[in-house]
Each structure stands twice: as C-alpha cells, then as structure tokens.
N, CA, C and O atoms as CSV, one atom per row, in Angstrom:
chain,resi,resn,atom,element,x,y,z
A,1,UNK,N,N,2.916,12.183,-0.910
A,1,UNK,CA,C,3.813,12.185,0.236
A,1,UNK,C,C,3.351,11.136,1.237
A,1,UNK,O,O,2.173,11.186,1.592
A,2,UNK,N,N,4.390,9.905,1.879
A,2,UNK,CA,C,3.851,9.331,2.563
A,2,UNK,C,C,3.518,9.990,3.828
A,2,UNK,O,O,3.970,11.106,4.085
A,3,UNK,N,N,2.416,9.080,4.979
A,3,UNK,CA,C,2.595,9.701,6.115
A,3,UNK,C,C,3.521,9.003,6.783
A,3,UNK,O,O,3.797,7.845,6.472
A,4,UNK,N,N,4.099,9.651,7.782
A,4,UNK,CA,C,5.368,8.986,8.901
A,4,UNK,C,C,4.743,8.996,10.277
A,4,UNK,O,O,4.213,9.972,10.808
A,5,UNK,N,N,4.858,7.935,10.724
A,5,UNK,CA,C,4.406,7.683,12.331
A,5,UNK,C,C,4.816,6.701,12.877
A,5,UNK,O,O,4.601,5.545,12.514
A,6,UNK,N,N,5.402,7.025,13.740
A,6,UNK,CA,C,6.336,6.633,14.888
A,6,UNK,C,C,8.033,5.958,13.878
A,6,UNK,O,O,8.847,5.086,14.183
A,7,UNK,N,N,7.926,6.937,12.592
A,7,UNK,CA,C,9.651,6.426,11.917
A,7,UNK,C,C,9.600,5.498,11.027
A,7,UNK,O,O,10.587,4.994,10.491
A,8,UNK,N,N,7.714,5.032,10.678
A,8,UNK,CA,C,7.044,3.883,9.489
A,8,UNK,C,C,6.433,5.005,8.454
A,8,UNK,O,O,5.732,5.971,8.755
A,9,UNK,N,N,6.896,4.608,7.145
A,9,UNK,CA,C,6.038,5.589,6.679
A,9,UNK,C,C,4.530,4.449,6.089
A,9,UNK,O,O,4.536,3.219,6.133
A,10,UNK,N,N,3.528,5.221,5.645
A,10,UNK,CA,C,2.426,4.913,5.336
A,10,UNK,C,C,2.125,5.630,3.700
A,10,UNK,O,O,2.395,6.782,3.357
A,11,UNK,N,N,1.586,4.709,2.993
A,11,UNK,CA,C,1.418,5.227,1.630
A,11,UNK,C,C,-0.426,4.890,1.730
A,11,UNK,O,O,-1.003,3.901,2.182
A,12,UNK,N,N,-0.881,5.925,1.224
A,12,UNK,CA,C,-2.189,5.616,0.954
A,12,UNK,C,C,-2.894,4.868,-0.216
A,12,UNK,O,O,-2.500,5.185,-1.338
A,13,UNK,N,N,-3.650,4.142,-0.153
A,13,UNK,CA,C,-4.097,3.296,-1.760
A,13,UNK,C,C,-3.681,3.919,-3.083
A,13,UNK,O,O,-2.955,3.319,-3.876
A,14,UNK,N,N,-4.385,5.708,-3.401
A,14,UNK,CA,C,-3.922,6.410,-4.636
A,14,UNK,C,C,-2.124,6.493,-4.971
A,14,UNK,O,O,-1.440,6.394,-5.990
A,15,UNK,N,N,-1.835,6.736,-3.464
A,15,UNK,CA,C,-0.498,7.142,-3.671
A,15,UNK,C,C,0.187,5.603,-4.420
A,15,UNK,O,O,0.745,5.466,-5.509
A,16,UNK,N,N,0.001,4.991,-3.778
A,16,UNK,CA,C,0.567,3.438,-4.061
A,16,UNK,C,C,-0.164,3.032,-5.936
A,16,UNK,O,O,0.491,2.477,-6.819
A,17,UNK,N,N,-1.405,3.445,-6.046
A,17,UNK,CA,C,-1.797,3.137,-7.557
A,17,UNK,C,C,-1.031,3.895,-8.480
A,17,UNK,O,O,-0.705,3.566,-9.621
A,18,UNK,N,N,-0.715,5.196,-7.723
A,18,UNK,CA,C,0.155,6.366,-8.501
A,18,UNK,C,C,1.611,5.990,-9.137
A,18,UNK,O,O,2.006,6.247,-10.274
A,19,UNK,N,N,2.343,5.268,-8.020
A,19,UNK,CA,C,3.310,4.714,-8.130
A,19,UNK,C,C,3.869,3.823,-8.903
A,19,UNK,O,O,4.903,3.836,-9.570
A,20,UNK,N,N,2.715,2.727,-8.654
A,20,UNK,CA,C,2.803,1.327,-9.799
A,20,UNK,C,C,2.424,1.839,-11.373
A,20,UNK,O,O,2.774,1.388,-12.463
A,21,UNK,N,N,1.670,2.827,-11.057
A,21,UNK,CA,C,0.671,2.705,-12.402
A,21,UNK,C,C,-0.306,2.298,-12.916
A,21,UNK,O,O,-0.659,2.149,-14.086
A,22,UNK,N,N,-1.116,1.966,-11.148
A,22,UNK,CA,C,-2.006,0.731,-12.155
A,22,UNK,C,C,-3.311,1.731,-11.423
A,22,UNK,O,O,-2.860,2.830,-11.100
A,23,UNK,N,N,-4.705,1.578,-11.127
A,23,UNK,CA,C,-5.433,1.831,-10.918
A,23,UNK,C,C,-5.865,1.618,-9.505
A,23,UNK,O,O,-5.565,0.523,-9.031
A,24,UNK,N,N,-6.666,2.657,-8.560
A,24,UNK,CA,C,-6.873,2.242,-7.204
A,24,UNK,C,C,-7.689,0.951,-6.993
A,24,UNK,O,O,-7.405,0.133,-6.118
A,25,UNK,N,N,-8.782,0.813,-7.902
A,25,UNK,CA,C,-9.193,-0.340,-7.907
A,25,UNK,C,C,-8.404,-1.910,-7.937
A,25,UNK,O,O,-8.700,-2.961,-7.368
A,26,UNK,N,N,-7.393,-1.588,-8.767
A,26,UNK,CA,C,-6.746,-2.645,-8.841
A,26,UNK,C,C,-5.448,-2.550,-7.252
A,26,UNK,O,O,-4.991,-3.689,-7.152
A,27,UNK,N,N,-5.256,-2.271,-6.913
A,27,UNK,CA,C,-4.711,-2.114,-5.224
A,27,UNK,C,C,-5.519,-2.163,-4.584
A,27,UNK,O,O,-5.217,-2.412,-3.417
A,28,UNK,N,N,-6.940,-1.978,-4.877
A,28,UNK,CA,C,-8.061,-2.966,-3.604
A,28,UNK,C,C,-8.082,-4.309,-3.979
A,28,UNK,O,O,-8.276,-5.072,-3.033
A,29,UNK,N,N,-7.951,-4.797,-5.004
A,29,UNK,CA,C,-8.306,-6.476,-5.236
A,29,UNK,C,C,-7.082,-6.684,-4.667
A,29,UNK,O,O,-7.102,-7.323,-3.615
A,30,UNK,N,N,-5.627,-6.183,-5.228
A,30,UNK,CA,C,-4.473,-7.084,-4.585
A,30,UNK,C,C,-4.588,-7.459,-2.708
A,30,UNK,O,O,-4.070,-8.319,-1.995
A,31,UNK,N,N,-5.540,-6.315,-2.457
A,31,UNK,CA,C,-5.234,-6.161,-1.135
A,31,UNK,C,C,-6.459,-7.080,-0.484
A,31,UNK,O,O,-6.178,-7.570,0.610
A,32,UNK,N,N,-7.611,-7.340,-0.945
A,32,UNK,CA,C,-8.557,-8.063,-0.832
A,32,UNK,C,C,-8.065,-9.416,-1.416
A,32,UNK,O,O,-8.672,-10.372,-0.934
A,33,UNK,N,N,-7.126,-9.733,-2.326
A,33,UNK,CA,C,-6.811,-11.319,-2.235
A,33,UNK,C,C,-5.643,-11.738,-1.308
A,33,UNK,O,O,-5.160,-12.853,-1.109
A,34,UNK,N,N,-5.366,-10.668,-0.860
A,34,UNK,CA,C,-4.107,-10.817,0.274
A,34,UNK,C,C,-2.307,-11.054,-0.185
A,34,UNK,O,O,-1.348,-11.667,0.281
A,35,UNK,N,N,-2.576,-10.190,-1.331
A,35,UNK,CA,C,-1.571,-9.999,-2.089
A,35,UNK,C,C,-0.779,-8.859,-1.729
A,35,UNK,O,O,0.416,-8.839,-2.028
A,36,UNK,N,N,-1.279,-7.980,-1.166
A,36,UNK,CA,C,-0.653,-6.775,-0.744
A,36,UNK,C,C,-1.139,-6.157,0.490
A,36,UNK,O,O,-2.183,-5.505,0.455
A,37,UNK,N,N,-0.251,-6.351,1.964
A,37,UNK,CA,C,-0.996,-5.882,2.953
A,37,UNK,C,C,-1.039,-4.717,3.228
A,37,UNK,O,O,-0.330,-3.782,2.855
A,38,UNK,N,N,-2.462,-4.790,4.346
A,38,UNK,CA,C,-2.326,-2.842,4.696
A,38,UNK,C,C,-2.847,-3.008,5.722
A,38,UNK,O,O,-3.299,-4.102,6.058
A,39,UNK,N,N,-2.901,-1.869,6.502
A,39,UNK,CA,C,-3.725,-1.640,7.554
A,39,UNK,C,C,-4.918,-0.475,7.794
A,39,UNK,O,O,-5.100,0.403,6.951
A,40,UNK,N,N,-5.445,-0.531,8.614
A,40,UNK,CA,C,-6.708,0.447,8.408
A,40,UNK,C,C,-6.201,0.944,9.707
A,40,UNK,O,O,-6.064,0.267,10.725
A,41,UNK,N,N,-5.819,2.772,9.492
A,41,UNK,CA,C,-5.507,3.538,10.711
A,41,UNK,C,C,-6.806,4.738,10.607
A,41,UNK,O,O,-6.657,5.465,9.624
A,42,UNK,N,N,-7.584,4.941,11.138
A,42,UNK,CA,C,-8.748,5.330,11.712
A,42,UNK,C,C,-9.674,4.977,10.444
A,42,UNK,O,O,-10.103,3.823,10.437
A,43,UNK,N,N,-10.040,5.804,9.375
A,43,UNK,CA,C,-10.685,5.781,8.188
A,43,UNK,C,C,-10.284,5.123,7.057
A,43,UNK,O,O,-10.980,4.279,6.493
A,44,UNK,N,N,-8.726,5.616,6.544
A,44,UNK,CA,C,-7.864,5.313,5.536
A,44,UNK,C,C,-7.520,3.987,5.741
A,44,UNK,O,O,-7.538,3.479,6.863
A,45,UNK,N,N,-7.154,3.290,4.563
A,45,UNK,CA,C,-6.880,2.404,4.625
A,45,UNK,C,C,-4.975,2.401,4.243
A,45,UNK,O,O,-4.784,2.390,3.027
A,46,UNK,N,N,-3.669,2.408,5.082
A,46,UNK,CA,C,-2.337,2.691,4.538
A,46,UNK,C,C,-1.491,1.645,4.743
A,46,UNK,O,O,-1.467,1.106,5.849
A,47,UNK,N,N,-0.815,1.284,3.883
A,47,UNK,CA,C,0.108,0.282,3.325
A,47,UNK,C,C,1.714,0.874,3.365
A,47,UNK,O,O,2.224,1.803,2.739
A,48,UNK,N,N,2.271,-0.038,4.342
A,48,UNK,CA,C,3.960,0.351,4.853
A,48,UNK,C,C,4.612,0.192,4.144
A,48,UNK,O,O,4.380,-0.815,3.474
A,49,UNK,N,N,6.059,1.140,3.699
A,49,UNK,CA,C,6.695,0.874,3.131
A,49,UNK,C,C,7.346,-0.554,3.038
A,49,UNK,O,O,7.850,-1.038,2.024
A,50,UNK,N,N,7.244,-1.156,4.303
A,50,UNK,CA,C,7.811,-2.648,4.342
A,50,UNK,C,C,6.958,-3.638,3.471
A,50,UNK,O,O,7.339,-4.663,2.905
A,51,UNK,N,N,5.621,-3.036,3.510
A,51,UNK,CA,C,4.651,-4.460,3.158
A,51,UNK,C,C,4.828,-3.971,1.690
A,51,UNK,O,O,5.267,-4.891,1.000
A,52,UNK,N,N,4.633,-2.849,1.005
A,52,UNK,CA,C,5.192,-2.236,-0.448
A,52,UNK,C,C,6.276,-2.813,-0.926
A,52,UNK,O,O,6.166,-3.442,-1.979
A,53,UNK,N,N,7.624,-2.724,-0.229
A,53,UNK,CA,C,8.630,-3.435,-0.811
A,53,UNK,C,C,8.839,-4.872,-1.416
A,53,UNK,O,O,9.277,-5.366,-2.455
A,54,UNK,N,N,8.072,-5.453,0.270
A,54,UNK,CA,C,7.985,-6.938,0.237
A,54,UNK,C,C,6.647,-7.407,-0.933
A,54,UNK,O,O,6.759,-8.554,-1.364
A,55,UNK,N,N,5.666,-6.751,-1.345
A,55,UNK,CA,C,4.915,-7.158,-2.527
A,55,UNK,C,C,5.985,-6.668,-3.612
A,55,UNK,O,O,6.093,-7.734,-4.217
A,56,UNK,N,N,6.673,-5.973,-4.140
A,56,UNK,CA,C,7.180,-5.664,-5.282
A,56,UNK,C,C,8.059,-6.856,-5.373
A,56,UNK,O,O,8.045,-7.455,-6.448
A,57,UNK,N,N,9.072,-7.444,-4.110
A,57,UNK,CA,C,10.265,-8.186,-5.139
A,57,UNK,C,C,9.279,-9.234,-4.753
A,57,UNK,O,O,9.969,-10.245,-4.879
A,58,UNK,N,N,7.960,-9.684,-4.315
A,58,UNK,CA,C,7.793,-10.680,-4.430
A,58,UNK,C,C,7.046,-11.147,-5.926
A,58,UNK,O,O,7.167,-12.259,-6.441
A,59,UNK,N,N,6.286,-10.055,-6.446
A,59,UNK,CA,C,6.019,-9.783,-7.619
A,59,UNK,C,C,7.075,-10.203,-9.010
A,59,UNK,O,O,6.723,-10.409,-10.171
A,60,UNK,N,N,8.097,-10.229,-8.576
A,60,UNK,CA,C,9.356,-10.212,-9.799
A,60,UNK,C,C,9.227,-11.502,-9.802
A,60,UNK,O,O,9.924,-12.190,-10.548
C-alpha cells in the first residue's frame, strides 16, 4: 500500500521491487545511477508515483 501525504502517494523500495519484479537491490542501483528518483522522508527511502511513472515510459 502506498503512503499518501499531502494527495502524493509514496511507494517504498520493496513495494516498487514488488511491482516490477525485479529485486530491492536492483531499485537501489537504478536509484544510485540516477535512473529512478526518490526521496528520503525521515528513515525510508520513497519514490512518487510521478517519478515511478516517469521511469517506466522512459524505460520503454
């Protein structure tokens, strides 16, 4: 379930590896080569549905 704050939702790394299919590890490298952005909200590290979308069709 994403989180929602302030009407953005937020997907967490697993949730987002869950999704694609691929492994959490592999959503830290995309995100460490700056392939897929995120932000760090206190501890977690969560990735917006906007920046999710915008890596997928940029991916195609």
């Amino acid at each position: 379930m994403p989180t929602v704050i302030e009407g953005i939702k937020f997907y967490t790394i697993p949730e987002v590896a869950e999704a694609l299919n691929v492994t959490s590890q592999t959503i830290r490298a995309w995100i460490k080569k700056g392939k897929l952005k995120s932000q760090r909200i206190g501890r977690p590290i969560l990735i917006t549905e906007t920046n999710l979308k915008e890596f997928l069709k940029e991916s195609k």
